[in-house]
C-alpha positions as CSV (number, residue, x, y, z in Angstrom):
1,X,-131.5,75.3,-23.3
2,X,-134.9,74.9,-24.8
3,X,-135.9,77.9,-23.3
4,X,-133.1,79.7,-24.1
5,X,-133.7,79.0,-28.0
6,X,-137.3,79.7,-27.8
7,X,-136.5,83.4,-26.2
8,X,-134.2,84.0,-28.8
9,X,-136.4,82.6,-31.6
10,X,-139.2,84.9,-29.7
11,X,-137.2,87.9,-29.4
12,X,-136.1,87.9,-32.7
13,X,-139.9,87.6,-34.0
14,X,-141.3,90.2,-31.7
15,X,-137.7,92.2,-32.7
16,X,-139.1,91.5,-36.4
17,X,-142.5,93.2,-36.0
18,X,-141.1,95.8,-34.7
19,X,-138.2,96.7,-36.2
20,X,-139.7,96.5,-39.6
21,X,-142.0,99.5,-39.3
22,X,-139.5,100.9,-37.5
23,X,-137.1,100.8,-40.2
24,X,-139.4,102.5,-42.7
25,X,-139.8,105.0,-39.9
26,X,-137.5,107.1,-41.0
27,X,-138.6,107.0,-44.6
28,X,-141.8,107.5,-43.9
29,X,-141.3,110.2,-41.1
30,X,-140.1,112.3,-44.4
31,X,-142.5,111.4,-46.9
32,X,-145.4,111.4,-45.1
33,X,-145.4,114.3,-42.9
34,X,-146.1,114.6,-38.8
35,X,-150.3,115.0,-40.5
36,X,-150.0,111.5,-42.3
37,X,-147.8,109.9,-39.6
38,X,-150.6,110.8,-37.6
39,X,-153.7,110.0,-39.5
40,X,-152.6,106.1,-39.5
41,X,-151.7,106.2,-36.1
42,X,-154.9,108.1,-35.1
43,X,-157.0,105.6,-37.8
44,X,-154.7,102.5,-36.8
45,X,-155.7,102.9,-32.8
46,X,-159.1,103.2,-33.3
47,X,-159.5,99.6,-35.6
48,X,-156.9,97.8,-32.2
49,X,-160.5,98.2,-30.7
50,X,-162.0,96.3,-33.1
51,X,-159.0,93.5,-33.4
52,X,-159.0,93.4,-29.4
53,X,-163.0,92.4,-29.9
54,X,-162.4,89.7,-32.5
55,X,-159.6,87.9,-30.0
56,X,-161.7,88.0,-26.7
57,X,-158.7,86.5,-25.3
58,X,-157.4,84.0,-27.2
59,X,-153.7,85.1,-27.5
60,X,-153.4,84.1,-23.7
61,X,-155.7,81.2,-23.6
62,X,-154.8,79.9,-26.6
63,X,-151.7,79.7,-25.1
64,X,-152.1,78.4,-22.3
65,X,-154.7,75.5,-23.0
66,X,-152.5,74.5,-26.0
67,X,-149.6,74.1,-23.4
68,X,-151.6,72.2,-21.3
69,X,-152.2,69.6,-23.9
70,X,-149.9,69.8,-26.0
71,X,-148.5,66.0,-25.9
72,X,-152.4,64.6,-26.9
73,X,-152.8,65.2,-30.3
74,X,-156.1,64.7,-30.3
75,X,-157.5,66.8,-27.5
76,X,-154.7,69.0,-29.3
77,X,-156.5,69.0,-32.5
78,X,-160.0,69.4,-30.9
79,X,-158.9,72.5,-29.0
80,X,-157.3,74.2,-32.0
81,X,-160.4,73.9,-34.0
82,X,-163.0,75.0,-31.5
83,X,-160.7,77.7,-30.1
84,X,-160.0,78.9,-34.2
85,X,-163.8,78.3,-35.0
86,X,-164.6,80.5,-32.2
87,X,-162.1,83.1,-33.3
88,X,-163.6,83.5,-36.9
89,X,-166.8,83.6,-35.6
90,X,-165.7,86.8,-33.4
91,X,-164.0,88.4,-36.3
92,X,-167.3,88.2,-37.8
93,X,-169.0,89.8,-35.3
94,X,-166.0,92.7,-34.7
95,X,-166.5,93.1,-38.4
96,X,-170.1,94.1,-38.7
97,X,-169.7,96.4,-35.5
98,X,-167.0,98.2,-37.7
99,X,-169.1,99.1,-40.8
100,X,-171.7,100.0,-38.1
101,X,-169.5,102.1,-36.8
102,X,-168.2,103.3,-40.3
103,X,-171.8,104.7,-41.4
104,X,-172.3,107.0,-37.9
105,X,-168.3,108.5,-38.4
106,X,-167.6,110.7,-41.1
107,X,-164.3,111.7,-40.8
108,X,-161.2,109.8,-42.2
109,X,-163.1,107.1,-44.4
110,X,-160.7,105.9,-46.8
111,X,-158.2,105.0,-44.2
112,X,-160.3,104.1,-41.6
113,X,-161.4,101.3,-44.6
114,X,-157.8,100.8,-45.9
115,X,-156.7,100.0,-41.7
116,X,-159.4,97.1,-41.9
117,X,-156.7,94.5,-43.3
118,X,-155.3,94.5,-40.0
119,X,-158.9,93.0,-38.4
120,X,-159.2,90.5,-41.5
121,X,-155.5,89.6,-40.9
122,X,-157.0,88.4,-36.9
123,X,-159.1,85.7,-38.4
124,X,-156.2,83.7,-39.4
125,X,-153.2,84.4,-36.7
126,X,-152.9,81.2,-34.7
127,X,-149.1,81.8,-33.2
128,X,-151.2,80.9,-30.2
129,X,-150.9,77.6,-30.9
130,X,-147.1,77.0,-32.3
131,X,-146.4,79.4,-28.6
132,X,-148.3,76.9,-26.9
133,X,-146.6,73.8,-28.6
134,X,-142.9,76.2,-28.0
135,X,-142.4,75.9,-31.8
136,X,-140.9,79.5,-31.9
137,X,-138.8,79.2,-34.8
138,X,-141.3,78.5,-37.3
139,X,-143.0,81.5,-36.4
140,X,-139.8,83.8,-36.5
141,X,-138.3,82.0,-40.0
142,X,-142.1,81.8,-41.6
143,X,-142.4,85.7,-41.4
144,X,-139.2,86.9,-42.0
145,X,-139.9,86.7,-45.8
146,X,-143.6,88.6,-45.3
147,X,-141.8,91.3,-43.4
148,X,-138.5,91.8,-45.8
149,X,-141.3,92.0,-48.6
150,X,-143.5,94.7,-47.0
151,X,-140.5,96.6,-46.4
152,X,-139.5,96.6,-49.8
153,X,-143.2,97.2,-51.5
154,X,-143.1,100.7,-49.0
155,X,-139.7,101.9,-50.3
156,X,-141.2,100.7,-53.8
157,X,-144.7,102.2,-53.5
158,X,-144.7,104.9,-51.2
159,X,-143.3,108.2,-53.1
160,X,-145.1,110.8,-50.9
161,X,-147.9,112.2,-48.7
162,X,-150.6,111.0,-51.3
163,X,-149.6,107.3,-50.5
164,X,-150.6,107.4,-47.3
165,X,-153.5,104.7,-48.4
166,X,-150.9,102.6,-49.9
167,X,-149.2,102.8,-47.0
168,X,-152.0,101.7,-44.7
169,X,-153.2,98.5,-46.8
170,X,-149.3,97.1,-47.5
171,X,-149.0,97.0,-43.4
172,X,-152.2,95.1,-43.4
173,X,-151.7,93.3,-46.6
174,X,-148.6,92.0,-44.9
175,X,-149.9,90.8,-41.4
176,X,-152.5,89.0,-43.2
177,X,-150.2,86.9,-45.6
178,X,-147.5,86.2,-42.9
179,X,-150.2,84.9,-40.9
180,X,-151.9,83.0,-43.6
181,X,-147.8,81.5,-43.9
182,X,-148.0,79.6,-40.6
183,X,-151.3,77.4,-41.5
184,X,-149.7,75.2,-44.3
185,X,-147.6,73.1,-41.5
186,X,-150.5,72.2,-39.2
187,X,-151.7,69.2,-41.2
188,X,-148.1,67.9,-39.8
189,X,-149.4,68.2,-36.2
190,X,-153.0,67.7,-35.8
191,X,-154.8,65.1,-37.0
192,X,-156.4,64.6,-40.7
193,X,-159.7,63.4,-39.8
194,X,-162.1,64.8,-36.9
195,X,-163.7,62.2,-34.7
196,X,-165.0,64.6,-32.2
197,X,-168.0,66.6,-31.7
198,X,-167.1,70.7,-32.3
199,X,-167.6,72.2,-29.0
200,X,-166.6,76.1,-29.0
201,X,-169.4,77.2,-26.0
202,X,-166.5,76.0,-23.5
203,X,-163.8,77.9,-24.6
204,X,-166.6,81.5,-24.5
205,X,-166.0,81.9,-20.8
206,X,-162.5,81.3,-20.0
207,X,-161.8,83.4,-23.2
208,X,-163.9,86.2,-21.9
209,X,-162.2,86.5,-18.8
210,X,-158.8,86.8,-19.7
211,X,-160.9,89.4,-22.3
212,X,-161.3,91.3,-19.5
213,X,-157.7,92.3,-19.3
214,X,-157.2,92.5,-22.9
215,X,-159.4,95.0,-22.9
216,X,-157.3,97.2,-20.2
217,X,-154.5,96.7,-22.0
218,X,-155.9,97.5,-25.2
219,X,-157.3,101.0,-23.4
220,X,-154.0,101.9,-22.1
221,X,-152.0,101.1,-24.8
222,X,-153.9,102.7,-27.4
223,X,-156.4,105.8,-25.7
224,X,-153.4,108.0,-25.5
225,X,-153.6,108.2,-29.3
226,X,-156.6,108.1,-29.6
227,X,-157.4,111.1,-27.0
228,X,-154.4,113.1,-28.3
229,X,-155.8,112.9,-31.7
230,X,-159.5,114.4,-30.2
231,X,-157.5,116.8,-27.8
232,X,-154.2,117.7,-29.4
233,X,-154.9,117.0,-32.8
234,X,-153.6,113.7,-35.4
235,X,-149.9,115.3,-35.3
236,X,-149.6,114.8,-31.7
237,X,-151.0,111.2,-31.9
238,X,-148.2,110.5,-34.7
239,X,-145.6,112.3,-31.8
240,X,-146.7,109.7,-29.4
241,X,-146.9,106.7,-31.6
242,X,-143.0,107.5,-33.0
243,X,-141.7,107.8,-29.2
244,X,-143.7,104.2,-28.4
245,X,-142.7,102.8,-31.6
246,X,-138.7,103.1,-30.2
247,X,-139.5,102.5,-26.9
248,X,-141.8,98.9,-27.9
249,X,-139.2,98.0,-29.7
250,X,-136.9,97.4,-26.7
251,X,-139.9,96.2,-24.9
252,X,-140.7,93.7,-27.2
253,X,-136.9,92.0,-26.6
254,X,-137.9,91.9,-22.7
255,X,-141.3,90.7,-22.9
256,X,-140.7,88.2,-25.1
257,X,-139.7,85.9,-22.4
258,X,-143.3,85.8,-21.3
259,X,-144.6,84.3,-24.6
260,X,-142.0,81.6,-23.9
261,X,-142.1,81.3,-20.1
262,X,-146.6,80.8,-20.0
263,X,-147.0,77.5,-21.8
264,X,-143.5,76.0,-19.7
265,X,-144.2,77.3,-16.4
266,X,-147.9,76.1,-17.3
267,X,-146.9,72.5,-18.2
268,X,-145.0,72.9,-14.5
269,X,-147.7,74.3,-12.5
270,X,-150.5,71.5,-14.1
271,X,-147.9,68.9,-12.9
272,X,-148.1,70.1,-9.6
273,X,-144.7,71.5,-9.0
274,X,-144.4,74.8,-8.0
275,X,-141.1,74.8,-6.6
276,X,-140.1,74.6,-10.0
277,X,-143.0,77.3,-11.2
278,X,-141.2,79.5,-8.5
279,X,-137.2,78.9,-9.4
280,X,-139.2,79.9,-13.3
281,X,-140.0,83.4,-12.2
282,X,-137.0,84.4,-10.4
283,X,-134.8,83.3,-13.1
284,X,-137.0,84.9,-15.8
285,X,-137.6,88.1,-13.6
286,X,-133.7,88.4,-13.0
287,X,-133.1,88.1,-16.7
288,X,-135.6,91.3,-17.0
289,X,-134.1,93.2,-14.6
290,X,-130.5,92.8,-16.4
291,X,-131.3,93.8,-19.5
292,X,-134.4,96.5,-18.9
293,X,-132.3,98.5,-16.9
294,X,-130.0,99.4,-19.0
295,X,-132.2,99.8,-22.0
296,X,-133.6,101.8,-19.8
297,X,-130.5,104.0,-19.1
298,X,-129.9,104.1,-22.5
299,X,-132.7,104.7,-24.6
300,X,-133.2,108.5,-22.5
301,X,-129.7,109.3,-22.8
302,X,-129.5,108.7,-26.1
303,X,-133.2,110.7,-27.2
304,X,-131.2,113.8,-28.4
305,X,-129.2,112.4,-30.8
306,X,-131.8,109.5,-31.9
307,X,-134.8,111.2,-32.7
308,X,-133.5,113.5,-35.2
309,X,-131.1,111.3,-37.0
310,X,-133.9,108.8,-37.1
311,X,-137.3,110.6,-37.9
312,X,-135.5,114.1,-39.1
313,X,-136.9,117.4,-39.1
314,X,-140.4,118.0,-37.4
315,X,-140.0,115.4,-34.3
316,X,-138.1,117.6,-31.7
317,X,-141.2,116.5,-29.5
318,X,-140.8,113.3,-29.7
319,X,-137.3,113.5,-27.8
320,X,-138.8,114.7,-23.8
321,X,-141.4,112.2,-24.9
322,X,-138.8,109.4,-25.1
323,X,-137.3,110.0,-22.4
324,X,-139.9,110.3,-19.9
325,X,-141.5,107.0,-21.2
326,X,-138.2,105.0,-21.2
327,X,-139.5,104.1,-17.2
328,X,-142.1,102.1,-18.7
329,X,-139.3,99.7,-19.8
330,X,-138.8,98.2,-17.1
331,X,-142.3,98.5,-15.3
332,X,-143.3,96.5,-18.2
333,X,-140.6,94.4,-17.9
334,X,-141.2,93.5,-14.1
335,X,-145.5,93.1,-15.0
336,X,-144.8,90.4,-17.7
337,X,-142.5,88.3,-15.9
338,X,-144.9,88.7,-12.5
339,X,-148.7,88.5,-15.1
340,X,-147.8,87.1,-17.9
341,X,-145.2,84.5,-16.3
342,X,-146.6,83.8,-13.4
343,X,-150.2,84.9,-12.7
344,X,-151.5,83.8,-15.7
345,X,-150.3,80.3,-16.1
346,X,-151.3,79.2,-11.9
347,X,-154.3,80.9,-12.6
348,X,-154.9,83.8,-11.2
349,X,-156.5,85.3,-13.6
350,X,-158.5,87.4,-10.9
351,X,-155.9,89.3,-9.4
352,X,-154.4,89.7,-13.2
353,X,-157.4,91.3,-14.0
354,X,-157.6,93.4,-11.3
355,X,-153.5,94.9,-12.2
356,X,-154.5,95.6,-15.3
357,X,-158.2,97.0,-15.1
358,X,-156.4,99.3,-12.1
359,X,-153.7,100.8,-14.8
360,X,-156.4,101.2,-17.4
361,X,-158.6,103.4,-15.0
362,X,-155.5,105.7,-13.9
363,X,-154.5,106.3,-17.3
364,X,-157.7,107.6,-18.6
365,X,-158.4,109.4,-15.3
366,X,-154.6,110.9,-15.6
367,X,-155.2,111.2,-19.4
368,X,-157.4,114.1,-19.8
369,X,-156.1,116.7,-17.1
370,X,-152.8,115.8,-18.4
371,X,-153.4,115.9,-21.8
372,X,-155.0,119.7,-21.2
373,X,-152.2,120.6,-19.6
374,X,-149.3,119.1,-21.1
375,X,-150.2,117.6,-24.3
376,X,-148.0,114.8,-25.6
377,X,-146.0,115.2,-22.4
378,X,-149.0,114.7,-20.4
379,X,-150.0,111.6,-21.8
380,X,-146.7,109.8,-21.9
381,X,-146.7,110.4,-17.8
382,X,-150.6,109.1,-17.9
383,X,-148.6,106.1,-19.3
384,X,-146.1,106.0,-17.1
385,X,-147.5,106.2,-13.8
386,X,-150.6,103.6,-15.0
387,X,-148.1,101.0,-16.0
388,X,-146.5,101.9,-12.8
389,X,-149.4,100.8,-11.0
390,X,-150.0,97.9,-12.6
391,X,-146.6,96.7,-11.5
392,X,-146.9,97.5,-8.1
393,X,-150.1,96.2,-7.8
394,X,-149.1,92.7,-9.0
395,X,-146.0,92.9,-6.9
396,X,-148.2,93.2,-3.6
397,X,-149.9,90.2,-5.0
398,X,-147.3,87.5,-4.9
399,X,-146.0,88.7,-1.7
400,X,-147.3,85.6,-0.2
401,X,-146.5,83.5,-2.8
402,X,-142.6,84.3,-3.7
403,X,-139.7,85.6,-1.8
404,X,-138.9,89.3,-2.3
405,X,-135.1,88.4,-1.9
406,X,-134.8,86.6,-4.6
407,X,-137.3,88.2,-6.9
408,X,-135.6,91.0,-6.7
409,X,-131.7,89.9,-6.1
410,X,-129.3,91.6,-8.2
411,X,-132.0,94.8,-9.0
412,X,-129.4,97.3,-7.1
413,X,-126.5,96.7,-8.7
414,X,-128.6,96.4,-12.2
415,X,-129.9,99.7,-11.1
416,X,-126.3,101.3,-10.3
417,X,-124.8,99.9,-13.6
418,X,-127.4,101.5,-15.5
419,X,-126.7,104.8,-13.7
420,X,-123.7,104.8,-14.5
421,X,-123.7,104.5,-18.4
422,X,-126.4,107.2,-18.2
423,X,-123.7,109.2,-17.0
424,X,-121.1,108.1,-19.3
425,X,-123.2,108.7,-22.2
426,X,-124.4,112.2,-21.6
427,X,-121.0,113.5,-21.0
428,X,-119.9,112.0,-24.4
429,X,-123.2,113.7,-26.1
430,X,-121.8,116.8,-24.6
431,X,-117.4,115.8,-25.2
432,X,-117.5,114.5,-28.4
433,X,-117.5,117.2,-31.4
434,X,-118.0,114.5,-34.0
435,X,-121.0,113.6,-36.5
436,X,-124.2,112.8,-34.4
437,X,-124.1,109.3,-36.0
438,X,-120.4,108.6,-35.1
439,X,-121.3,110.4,-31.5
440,X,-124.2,107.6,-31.3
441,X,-122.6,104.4,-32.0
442,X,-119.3,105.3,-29.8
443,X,-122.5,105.6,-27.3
444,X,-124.2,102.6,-27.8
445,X,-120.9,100.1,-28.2
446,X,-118.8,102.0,-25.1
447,X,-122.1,101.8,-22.9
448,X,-122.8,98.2,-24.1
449,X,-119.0,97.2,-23.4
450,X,-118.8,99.4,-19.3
451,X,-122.0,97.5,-18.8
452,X,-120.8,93.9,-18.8
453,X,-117.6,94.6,-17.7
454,X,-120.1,95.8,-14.5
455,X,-122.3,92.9,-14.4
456,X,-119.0,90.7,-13.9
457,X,-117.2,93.2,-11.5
458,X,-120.4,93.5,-9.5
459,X,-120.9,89.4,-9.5
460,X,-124.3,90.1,-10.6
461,X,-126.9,86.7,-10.8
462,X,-127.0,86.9,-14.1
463,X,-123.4,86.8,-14.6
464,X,-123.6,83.3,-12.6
465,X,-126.3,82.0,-14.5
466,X,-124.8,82.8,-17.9
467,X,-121.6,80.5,-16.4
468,X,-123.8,77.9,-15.0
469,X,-125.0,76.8,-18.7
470,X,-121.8,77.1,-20.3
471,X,-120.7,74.5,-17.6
472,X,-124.0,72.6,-17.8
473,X,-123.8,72.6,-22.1
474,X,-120.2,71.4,-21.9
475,X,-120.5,68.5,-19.5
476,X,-123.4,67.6,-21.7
């Protein structure tokens, strides 16, 4: 049950930093423009290489050590500080590359300065540690109030295309204040006075090579912008960044099991029991599968109608886009709960590595024939067949470890369910002669509702879970 909460704590967070933007979306879609839409997401890719060199790793290490000792408060205290110490000091150093940076590039200088909120906001995130110590709901309650506030300083502040720099420093105004929120309670958990000597050289390697994937990640995630602003032009970056924007915004509801899963299937794995670590993963994979499938499904049959009630006129691109990346949802889906999950807290941080360096290289490989040829559409399939990869890969990895059976019990009837609403939900886009919003919530409730009532015709494993803790939490 512990788990459970801490998902839904999770998934509401990473819901919350997602759907906030996501929200002034379709405000900003219309004030700004497609061009100013995709100035701060051309400007806002380029300073994620910057923020990825000021955490050198620390989001997953972090983690992870702080689960490891989490019930020591004073080795508890010791790591925080050296871990944190070492993360300023790396902020620091990603700081001076930027202005370096800033005095060779001409182009964009205002918001290129205005995005740099974002890398003083890293200096101070530590929901490392409260992931580590699986205190979720802080996290999710603490920035709730940031993010309400940001949204309403946008619809306050923002009037039109020449607010495009207020725009950028309220987003990094507000990561920087919600993260500054979570530092008051940790004189509550570690301790007031240091007795230790400060040792941060320890922590430089093991950060570095769980770096190493960060840094793949980082690449695949945000080159496509990047090269679509050098190749396509800005507008086509902003294209690409509204179709990941929806499409992140489911993914961040499935992968937020990983957060939660790596510091408990780490405190199972340092106790030695992997039977347990094991029984983790196919539970948590499972879960995936149910609910990434049809997201899947459902998020491409619904493109048509979405995309122009959302972002309006202008983003009829941003529909194919959609669709063909809703397949990442669940190759992500199945790479967290496999990495993140699994590989990360037994470490195997080698073959992790190795999943993600392989996707980063096939995307930029794929990325600039297919960008030539294609465009936008060419670089959401760079993205989908690299993350693709990456989940194949790591599948081939545990194949001595797990069995395939019961990873992957349940994923055909998942599969088949998902098909279906597909199918229901295009024929009512094409049936129904109401208003597109009407059309889309008969959609979205009538798929939700065919969809369970599958799951429990088909006797699916998550159906059987879901009963097994109602009978667990009422005999308790």
């Amino acid at each position: 049950m512990k788990v459970i909460r801490n998902y839904i704590y999770n998934a509401s967070y990473q819901l919350l930093i997602i759907i906030v933007p996501l929200i002034t979306s379709a405000y900003i879609s219309r004030v700004l423009g497609p061009k100013g839409v995709g100035i701060n997401s051309f400007t806002n890719s380029i300073i994620q290489y910057f923020i990825l060199i000021a955490d050198i790793g620390i989001a997953y290490y972090g983690n992870r050590e702080v689960a490891y000792i989490r019930d020591d408060k004073d080795k508890l205290s010791q790591t925080f500080w050296e871990i944190q110490i070492l993360k300023c000091l790396m902020v620091l150093f990603s700081t001076c590359l930027f202005l370096i940076f800033m005095f060779f590039y001409p182009k964009n200088k205002i918001y290129m300065f205005a995005q740099v909120f974002n890398l003083l906001a890293a200096a101070f995130d530590i929901s490392w540690f409260y992931q580590g110590i699986e205190d979720f709901k802080r996290t999710v309650i603490k920035n709730v109030f940031i993010k309400i506030l940001s949204l309403l300083l946008i619809f306050a502040v923002v009037k039109n295309s020449s607010d495009l720099t207020k725009y950028i420093i309220i987003l990094g105004l507000s990561s920087l204040i919600g993260n500054l929120t979570l530092w008051p309670h940790m004189r509550k958990i570690l301790t007031n006075k240091l007795k230790f000597k400060i040792n941060i050289l320890k922590h430089l390697y093991p950060t570095l090579a769980l770096f190493l994937p960060q840094i793949a990640t980082t690449i695949y995630l945000q080159i496509n912008r990047t090269m679509l602003g050098v190749f396509s032009g800005e507008t086509s970056s902003g294209y690409y960044q509204y179709s990941d924007n929806l499409i992140h915004m489911v993914i961040g509801i499935i992968t937020a099991t990983g957060t939660v899963m790596l510091p408990h299937v780490a405190n199972a794995y340092s106790s030695g029991n992997m039977k347990k670590v094991n029984n983790l993963l196919y539970t948590s994979f499972n879960f995936v599968t149910a609910i990434s499938m049809p997201m899947m499904f459902g998020l491409a049959s619904i493109a048509k109608l979405l995309v122009p009630i959302y972002y309006g006129p202008g983003y009829f691109p941003v529909i194919n886009a959609m669709m063909i990346e809703s397949i990442i949802i669940v190759m992500i889906g199945w790479s967290n709960a496999i990495g993140t999950q699994y590989l990360l807290p037994i470490n195997k941080v080698k073959e992790f590595n190795i999943s993600v360096f392989l996707g980063a290289i096939i995307n930029i490989v794929l990325n600039i024939p297919l960008i030539n040829l294609w465009g936008l559409n060419g670089a959401i399939l760079s993205t989908v067949i690299s993350e693709t990869s990456v989940t194949f890969y790591q599948i081939l990895v545990v194949k001595k470890l797990l069995n395939y059976k019961k990873l992957f019990s349940g994923t055909i009837k998942y599969t088949v369910s998902g098909i279906i609403i597909f199918v229901w939900v295009v024929f009512l886009n094409n049936e129904l002669k109401l208003n597109a919003i009407f059309v889309l919530i008969i959609d979205i409730v009538s798929a939700t509702i065919i969809y369970i009532i599958l799951l429990i015709v088909l006797r699916t494993p998550i159906i059987k879970l879901a009963f097994n803790i109602i009978k667990n939490k009422e005999r308790s």
